[in-house]
PyMOL Python script that loads the backbone (N, CA, C, O; Angstrom):
from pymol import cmd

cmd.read_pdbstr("""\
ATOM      1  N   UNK A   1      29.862  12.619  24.264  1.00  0.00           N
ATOM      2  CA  UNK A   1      30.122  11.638  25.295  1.00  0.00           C
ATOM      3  C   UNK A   1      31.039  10.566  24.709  1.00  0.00           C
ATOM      4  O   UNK A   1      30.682   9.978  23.689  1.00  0.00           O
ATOM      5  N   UNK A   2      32.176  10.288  25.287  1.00  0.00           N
ATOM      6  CA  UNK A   2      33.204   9.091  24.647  1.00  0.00           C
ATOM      7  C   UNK A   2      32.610   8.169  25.829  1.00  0.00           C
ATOM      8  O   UNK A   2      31.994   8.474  26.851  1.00  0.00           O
ATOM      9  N   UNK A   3      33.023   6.938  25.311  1.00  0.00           N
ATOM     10  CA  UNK A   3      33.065   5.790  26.117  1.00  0.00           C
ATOM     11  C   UNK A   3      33.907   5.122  26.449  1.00  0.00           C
ATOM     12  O   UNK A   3      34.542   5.084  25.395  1.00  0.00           O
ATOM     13  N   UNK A   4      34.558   4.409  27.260  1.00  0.00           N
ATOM     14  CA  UNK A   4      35.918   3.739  27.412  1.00  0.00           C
ATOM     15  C   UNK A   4      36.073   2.242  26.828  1.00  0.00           C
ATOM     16  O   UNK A   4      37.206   1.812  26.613  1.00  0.00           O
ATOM     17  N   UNK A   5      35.010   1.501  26.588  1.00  0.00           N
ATOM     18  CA  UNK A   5      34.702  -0.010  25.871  1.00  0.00           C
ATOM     19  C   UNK A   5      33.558   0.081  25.544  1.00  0.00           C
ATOM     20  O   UNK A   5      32.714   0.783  26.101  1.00  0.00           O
ATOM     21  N   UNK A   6      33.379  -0.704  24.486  1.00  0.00           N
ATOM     22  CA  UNK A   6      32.036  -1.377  24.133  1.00  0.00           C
ATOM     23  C   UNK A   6      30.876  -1.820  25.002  1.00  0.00           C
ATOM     24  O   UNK A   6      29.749  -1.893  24.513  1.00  0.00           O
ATOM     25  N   UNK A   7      31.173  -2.206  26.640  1.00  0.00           N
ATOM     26  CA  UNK A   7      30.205  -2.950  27.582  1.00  0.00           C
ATOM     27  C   UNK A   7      29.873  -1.130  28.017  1.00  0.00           C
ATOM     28  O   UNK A   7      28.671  -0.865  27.990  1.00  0.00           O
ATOM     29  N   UNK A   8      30.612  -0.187  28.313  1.00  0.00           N
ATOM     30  CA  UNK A   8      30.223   0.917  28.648  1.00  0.00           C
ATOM     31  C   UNK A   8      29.313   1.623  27.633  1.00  0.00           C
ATOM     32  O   UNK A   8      28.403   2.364  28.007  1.00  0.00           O
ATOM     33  N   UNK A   9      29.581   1.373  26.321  1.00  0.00           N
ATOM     34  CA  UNK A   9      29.057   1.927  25.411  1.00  0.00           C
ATOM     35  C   UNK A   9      27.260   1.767  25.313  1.00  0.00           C
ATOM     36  O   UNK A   9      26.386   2.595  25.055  1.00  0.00           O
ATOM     37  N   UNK A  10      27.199  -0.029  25.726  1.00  0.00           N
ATOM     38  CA  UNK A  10      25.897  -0.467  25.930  1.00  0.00           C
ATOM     39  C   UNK A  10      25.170  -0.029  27.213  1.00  0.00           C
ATOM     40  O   UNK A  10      23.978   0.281  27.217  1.00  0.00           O
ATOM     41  N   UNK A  11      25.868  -0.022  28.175  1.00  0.00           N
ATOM     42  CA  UNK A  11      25.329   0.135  29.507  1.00  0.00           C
ATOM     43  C   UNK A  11      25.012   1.789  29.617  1.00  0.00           C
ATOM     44  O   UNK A  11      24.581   2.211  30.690  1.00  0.00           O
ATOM     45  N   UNK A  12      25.246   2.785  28.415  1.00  0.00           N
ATOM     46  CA  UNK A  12      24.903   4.280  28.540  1.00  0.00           C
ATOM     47  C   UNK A  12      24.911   4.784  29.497  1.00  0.00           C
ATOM     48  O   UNK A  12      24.052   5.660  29.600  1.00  0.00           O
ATOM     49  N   UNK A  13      25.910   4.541  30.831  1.00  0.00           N
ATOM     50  CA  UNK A  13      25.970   5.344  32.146  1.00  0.00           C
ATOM     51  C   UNK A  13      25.050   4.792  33.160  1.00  0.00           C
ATOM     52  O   UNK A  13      25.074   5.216  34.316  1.00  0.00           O
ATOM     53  N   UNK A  14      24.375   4.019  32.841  1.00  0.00           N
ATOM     54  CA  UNK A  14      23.591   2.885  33.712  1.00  0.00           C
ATOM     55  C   UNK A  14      21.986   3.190  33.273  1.00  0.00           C
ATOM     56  O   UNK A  14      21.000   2.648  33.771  1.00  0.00           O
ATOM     57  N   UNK A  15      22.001   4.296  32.107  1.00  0.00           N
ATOM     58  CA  UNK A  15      20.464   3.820  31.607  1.00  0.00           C
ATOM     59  C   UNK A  15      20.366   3.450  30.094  1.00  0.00           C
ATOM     60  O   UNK A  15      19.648   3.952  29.229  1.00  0.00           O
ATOM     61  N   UNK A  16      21.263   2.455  30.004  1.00  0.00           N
ATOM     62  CA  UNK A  16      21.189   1.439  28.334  1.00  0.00           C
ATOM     63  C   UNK A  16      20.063   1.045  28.173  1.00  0.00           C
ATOM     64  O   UNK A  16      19.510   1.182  27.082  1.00  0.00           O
ATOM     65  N   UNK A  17      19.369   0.379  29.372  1.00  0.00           N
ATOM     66  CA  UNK A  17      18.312  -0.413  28.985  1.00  0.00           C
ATOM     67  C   UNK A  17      16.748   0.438  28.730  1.00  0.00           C
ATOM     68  O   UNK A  17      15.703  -0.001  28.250  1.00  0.00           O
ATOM     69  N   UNK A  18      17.031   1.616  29.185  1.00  0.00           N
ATOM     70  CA  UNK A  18      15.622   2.753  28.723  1.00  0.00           C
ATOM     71  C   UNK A  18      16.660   3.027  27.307  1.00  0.00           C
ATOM     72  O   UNK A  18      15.994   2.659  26.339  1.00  0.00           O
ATOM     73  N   UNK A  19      17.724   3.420  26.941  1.00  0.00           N
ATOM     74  CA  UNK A  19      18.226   3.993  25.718  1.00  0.00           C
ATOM     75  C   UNK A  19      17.586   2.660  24.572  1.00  0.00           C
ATOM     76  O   UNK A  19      16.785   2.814  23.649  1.00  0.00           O
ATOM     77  N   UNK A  20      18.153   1.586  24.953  1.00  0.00           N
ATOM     78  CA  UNK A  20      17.848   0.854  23.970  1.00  0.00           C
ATOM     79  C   UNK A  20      16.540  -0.294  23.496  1.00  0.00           C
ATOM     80  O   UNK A  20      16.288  -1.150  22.648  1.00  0.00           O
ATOM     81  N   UNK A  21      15.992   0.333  24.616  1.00  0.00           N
ATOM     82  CA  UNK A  21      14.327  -0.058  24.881  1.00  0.00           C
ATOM     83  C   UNK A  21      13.515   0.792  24.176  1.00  0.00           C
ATOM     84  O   UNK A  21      12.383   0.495  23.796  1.00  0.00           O
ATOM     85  N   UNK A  22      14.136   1.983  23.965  1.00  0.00           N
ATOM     86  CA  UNK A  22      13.056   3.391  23.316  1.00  0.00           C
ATOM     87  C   UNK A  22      13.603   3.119  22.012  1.00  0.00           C
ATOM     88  O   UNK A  22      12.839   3.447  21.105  1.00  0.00           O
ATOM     89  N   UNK A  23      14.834   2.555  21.603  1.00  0.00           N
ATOM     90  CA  UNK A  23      15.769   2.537  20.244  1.00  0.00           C
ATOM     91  C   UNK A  23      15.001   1.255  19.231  1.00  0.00           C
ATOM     92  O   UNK A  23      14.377   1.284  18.171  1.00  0.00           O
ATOM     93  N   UNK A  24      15.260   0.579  19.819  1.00  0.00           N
ATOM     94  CA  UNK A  24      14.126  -0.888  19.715  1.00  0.00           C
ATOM     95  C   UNK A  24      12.861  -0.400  19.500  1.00  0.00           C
ATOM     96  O   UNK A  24      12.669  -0.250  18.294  1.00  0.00           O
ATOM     97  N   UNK A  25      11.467   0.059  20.503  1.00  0.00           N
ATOM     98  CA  UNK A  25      10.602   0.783  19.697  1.00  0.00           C
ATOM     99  C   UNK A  25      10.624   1.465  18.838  1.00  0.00           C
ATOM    100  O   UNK A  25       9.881   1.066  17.942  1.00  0.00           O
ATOM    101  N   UNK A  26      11.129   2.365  18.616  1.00  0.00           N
ATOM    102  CA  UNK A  26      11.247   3.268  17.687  1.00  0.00           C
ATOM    103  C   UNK A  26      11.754   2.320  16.455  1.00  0.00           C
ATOM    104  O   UNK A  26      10.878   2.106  15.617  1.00  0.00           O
ATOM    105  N   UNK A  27      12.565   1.937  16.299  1.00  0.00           N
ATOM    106  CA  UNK A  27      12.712   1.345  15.117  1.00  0.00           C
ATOM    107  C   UNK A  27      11.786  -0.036  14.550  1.00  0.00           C
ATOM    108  O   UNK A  27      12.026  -0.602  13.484  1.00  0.00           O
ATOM    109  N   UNK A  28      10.655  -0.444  15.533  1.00  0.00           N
ATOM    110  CA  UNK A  28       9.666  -1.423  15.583  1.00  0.00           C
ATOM    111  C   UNK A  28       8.723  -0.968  15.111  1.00  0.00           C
ATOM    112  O   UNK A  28       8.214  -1.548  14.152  1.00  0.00           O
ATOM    113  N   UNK A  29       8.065   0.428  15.701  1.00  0.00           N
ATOM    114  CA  UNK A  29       6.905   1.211  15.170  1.00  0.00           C
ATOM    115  C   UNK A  29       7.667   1.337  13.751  1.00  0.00           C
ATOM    116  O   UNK A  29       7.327   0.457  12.959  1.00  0.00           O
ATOM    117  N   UNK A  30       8.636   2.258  13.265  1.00  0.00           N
ATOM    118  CA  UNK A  30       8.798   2.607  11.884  1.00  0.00           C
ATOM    119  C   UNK A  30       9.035   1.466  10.595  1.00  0.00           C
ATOM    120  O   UNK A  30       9.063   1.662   9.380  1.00  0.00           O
ATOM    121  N   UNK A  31       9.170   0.376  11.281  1.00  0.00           N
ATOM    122  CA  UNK A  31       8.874  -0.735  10.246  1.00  0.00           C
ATOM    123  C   UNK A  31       7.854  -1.496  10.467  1.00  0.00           C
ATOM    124  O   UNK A  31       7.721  -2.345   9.585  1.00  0.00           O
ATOM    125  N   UNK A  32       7.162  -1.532  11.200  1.00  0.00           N
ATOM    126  CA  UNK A  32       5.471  -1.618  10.870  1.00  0.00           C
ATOM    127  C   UNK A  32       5.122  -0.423  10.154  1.00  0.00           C
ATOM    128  O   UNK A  32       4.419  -0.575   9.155  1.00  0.00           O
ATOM    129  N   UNK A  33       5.535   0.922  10.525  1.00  0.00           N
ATOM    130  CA  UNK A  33       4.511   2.079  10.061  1.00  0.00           C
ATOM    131  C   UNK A  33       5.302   1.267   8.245  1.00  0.00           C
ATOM    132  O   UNK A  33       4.441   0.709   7.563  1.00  0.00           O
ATOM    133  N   UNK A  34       6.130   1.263   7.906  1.00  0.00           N
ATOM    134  CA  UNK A  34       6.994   0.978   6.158  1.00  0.00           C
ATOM    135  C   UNK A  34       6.125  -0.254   5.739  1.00  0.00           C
ATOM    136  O   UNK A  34       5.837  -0.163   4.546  1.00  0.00           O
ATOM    137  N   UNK A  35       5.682  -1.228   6.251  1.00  0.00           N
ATOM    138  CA  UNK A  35       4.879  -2.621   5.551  1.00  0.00           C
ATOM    139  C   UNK A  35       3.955  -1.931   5.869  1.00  0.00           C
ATOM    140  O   UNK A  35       3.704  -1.483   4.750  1.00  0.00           O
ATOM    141  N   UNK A  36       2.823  -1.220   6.873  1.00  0.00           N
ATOM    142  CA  UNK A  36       1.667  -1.194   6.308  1.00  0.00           C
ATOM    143  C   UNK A  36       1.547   0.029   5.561  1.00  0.00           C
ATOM    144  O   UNK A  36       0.401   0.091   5.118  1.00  0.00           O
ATOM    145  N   UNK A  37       2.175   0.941   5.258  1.00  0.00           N
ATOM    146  CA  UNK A  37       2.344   2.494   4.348  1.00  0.00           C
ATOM    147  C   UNK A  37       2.458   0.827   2.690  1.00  0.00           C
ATOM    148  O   UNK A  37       1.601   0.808   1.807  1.00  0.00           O
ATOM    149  N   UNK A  38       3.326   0.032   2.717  1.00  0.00           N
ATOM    150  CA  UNK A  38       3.439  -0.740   1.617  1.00  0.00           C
ATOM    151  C   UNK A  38       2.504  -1.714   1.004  1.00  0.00           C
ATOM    152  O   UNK A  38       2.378  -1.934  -0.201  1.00  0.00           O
ATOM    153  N   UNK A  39       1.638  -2.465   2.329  1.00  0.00           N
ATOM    154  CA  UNK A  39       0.725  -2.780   1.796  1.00  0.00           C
ATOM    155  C   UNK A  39      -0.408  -2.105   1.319  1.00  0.00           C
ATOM    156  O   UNK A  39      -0.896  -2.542   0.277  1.00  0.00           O
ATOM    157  N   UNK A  40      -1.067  -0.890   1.986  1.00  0.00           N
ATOM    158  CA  UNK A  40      -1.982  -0.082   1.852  1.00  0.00           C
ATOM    159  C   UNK A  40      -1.968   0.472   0.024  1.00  0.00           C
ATOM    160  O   UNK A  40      -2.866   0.602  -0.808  1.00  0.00           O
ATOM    161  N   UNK A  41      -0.573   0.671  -0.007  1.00  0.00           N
ATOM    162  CA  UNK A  41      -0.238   1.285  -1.290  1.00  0.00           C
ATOM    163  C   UNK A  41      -0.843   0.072  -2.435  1.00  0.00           C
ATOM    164  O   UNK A  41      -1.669   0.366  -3.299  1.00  0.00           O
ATOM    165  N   UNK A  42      -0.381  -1.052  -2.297  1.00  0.00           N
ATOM    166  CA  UNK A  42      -0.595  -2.364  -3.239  1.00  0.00           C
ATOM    167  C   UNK A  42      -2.348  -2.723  -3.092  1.00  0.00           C
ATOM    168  O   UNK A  42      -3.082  -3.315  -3.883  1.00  0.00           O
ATOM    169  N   UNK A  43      -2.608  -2.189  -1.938  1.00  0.00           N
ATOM    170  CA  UNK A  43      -4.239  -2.610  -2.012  1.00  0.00           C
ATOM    171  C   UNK A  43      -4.989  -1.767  -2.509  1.00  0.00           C
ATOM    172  O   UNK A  43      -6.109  -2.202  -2.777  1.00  0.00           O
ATOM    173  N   UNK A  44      -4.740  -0.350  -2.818  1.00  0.00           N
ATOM    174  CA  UNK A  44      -5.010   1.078  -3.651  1.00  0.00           C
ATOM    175  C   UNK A  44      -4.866   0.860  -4.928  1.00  0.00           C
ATOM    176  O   UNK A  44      -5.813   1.073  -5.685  1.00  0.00           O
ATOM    177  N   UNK A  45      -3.184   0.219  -5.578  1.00  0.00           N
ATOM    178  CA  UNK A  45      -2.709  -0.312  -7.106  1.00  0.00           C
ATOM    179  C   UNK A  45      -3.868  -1.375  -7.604  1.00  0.00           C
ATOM    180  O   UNK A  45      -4.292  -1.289  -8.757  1.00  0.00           O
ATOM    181  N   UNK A  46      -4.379  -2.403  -6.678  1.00  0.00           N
ATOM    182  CA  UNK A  46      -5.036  -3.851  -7.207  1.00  0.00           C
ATOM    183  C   UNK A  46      -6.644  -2.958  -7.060  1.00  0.00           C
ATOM    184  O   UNK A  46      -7.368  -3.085  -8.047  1.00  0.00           O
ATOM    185  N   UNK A  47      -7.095  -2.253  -6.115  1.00  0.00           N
ATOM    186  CA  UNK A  47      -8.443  -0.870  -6.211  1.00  0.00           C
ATOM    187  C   UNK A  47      -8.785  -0.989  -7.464  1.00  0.00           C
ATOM    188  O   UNK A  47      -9.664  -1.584  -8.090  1.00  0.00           O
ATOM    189  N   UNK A  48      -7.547  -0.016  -7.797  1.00  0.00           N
ATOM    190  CA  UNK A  48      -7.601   0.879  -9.195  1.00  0.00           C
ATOM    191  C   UNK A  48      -7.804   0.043 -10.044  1.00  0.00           C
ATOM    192  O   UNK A  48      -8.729   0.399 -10.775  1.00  0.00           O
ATOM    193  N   UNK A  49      -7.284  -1.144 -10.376  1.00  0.00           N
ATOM    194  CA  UNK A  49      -7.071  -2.405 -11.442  1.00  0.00           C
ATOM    195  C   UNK A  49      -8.309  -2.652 -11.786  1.00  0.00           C
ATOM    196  O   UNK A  49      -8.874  -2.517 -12.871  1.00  0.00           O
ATOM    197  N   UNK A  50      -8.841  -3.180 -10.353  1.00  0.00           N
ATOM    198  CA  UNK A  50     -10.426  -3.929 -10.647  1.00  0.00           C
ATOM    199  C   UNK A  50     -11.154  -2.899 -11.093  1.00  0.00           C
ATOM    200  O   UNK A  50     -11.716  -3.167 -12.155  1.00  0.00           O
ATOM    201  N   UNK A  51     -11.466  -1.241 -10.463  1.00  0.00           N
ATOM    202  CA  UNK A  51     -12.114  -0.631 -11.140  1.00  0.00           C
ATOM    203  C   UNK A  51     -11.765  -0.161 -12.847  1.00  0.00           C
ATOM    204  O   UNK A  51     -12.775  -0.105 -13.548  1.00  0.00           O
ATOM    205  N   UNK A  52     -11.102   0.006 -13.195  1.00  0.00           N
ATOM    206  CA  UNK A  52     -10.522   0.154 -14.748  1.00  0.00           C
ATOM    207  C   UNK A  52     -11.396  -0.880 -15.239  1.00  0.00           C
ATOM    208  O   UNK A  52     -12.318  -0.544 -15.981  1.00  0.00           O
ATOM    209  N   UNK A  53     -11.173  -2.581 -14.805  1.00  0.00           N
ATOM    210  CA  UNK A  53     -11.749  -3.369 -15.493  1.00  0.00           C
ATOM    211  C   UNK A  53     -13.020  -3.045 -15.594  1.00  0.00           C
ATOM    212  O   UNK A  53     -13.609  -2.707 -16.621  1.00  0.00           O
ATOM    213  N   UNK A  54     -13.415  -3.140 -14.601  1.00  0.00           N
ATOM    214  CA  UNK A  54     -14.784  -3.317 -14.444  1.00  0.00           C
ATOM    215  C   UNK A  54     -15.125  -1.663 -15.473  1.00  0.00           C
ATOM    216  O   UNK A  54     -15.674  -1.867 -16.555  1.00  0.00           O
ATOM    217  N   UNK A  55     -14.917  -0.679 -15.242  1.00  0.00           N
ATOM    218  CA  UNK A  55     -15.142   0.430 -15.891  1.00  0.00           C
ATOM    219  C   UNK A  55     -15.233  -0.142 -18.039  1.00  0.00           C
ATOM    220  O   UNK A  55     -15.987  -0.007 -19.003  1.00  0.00           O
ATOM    221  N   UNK A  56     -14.009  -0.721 -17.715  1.00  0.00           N
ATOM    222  CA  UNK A  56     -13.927  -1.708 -19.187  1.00  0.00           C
ATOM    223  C   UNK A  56     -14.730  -2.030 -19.930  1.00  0.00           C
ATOM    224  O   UNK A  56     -14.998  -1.770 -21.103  1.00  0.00           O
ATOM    225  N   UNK A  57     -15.411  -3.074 -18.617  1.00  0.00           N
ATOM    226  CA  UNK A  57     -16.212  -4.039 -19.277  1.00  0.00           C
ATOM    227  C   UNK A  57     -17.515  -3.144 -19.523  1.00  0.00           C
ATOM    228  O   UNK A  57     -17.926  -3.438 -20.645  1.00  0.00           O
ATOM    229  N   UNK A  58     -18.142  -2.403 -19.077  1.00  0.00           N
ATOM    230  CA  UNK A  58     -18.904  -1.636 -18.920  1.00  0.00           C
ATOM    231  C   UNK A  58     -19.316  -0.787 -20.694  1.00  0.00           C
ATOM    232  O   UNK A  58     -20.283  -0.762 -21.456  1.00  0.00           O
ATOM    233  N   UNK A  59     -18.178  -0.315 -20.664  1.00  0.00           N
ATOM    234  CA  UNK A  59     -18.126   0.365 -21.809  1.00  0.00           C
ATOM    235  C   UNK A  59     -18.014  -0.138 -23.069  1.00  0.00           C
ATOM    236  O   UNK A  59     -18.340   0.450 -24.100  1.00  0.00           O
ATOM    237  N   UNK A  60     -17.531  -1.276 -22.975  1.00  0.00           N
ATOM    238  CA  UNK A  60     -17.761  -2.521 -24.359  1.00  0.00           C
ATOM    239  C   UNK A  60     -19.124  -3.108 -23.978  1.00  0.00           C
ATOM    240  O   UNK A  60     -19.849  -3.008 -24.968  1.00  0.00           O
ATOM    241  N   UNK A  61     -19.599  -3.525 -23.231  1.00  0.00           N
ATOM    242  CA  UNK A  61     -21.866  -3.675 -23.191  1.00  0.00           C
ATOM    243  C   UNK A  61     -22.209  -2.772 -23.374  1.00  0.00           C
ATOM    244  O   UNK A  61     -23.406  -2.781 -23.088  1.00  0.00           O
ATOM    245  N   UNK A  62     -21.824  -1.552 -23.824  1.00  0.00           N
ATOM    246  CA  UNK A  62     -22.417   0.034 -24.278  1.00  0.00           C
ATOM    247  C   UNK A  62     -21.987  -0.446 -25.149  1.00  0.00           C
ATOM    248  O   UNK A  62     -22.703  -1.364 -25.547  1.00  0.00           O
ATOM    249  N   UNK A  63     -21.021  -0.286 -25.772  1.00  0.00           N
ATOM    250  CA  UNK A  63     -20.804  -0.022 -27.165  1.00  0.00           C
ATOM    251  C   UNK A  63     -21.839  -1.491 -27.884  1.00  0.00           C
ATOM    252  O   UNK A  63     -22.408  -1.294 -28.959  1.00  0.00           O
ATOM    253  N   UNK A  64     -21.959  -2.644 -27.301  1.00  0.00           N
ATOM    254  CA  UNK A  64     -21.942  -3.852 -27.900  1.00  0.00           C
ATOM    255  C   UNK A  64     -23.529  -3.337 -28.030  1.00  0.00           C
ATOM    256  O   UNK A  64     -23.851  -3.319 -29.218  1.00  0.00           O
ATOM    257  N   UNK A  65     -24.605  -2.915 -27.145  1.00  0.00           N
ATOM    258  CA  UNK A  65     -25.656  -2.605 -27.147  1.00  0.00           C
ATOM    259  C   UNK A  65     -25.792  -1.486 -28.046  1.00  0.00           C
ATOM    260  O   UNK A  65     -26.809  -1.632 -28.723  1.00  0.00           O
ATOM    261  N   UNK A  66     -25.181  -0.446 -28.313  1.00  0.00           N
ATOM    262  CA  UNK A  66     -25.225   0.342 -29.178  1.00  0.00           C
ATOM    263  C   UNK A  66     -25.498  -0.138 -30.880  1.00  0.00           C
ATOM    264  O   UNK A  66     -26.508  -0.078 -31.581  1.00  0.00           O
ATOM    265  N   UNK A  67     -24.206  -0.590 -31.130  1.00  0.00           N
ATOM    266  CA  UNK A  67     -24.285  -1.846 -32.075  1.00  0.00           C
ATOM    267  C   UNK A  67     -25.228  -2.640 -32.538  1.00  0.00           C
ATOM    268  O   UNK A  67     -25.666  -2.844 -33.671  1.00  0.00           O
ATOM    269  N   UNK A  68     -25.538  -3.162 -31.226  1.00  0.00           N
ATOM    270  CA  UNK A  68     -26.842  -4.387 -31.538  1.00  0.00           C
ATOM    271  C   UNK A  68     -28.496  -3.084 -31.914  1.00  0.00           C
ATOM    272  O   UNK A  68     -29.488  -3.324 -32.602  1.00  0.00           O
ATOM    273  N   UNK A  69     -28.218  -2.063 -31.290  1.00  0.00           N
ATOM    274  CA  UNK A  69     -29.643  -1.277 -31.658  1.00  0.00           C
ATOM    275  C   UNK A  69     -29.692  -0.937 -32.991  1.00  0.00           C
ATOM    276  O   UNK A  69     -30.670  -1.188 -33.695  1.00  0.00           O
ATOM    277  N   UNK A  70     -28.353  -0.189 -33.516  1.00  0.00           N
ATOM    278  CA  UNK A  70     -28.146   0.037 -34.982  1.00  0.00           C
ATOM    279  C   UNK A  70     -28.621  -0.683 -36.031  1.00  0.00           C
ATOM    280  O   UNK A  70     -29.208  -0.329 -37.054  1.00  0.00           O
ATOM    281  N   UNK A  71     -28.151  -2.155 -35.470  1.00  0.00           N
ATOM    282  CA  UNK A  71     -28.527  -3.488 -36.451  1.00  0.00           C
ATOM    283  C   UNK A  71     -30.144  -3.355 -36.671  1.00  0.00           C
ATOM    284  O   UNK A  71     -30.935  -3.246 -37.607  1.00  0.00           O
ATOM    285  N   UNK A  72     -30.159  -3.446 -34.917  1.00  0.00           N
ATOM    286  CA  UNK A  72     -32.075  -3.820 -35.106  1.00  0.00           C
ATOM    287  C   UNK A  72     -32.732  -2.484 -35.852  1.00  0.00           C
ATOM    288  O   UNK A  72     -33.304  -2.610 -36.935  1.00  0.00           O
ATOM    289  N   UNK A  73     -32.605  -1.184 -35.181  1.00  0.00           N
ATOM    290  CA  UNK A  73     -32.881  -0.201 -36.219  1.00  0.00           C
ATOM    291  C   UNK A  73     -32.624  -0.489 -37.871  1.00  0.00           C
ATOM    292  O   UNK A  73     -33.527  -0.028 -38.570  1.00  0.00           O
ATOM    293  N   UNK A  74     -31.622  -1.124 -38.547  1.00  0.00           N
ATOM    294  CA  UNK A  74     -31.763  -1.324 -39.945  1.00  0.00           C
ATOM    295  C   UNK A  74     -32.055  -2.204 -40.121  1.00  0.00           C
ATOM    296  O   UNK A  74     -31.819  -2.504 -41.291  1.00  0.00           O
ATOM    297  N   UNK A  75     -32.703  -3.272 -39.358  1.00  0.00           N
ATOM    298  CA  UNK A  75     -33.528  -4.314 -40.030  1.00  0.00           C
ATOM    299  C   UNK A  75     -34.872  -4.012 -39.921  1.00  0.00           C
ATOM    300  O   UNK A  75     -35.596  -4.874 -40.419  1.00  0.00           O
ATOM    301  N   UNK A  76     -35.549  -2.883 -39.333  1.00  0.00           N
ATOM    302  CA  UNK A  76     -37.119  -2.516 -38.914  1.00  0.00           C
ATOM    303  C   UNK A  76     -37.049  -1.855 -39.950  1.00  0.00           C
ATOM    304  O   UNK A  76     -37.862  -2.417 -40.684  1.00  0.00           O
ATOM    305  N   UNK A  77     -36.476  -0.767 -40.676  1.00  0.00           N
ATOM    306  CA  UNK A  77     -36.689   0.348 -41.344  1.00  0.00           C
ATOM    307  C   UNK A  77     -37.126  -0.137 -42.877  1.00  0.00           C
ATOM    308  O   UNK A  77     -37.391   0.701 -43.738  1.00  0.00           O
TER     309      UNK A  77
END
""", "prot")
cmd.dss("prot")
cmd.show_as("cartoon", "prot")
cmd.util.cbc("prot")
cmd.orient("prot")
């Protein structure tokens, strides 16, 4: 389809305003769907973070309790 000007180009044969009403959604939904696909991702990255830590800390009060039993075991014996 050629167009003869720019005002024809917009007016799409007299249905511009469904062409660029559906063009407009469409490109509205897919950048909401891009920030929340982006935040979702960053709230999964900061997930993972806290659990590691916390997994962390966990495993150094094992070890630290381990430690501390050893001691007390060689001071009873």
């Amino acid at each position: 389809m050629q167009f003869n000007s720019f005002s024809d180009f917009i007016n799409m044969g007299g249905y511009g305003f469904y062409v660029w009403l559906s063009f407009g959604a469409a490109a509205l939904i897919l950048t909401l769907l891009l920030i929340s696909s982006k935040a979702g991702h960053q709230q999964i990255i900061t997930q993972i973070s806290k659990r590691k830590q916390r997994e962390d800390k966990l495993r150094q009060a094992k070890e630290l309790r381990k430690k501390q039993n050893e001691v007390l075991n060689e001071v009873t014996e």
